[in-house]
N, C-alpha and C positions, 0 to 999 in steps of 0.2 A: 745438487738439485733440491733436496731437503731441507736446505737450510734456505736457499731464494723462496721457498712456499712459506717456510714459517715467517721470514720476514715480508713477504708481500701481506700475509696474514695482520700480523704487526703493524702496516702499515695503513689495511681497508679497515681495522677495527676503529679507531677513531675517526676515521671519516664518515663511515657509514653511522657512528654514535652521533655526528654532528650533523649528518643529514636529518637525521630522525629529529633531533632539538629542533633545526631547522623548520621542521615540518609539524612539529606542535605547535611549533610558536606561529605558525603562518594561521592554525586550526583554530588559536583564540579569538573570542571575539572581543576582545579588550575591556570589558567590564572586569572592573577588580573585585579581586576575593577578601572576603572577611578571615581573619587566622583565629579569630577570638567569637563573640558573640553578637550577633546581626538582629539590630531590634529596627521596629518600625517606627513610625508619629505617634503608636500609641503606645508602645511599648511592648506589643508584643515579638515572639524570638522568630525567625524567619531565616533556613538554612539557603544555601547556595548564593550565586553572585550579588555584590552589593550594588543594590538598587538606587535610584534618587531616591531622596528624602529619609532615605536609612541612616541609622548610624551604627560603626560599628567598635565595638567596645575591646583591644587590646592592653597586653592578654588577657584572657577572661580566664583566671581561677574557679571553676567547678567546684571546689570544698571552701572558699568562703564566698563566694558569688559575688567577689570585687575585680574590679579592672583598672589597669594602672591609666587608663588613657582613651580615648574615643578619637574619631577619625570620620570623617563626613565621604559622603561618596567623590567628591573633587579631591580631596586632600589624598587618596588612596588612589586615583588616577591621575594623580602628580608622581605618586613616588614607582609605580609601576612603569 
């Protein structure tokens, strides 16, 4: 009997892990995230989702303040 609980166990933990995935992913609202540094038209820094007309600057190294790369807000909700 002990051993059908631990394996029933075994077997509702992945499912209940990929219900929960499930259910974040259902929560986003599809605007993609910036990983690196989120500037505006002017340049100034601007935290959370990447907005139109943003651009966002991947990765963004904090100790030399360069990035390998930039990504427009289409280009980042192509790859998401």
């Amino acid at each position: 009997m002990k051993l059908r609980g631990v394996l029933l166990v075994l077997f509702l933990l992945p499912l209940l892990w990929g219900l929960i995935t499930l259910a974040r992913g259902r929560a986003a609202d599809g605007a993609p995230e910036c990983p690196g540094l989120q500037l505006d038209e002017v340049g100034e820094e601007h935290p959370g989702r990447l907005r139109p007309g943003f651009t966002c600057h991947v990765p963004y190294d904090t100790v030399t303040g360069r990035s390998t790369g930039t990504r427009l807000r289409r280009q980042a909700h192509a790859r998401s």
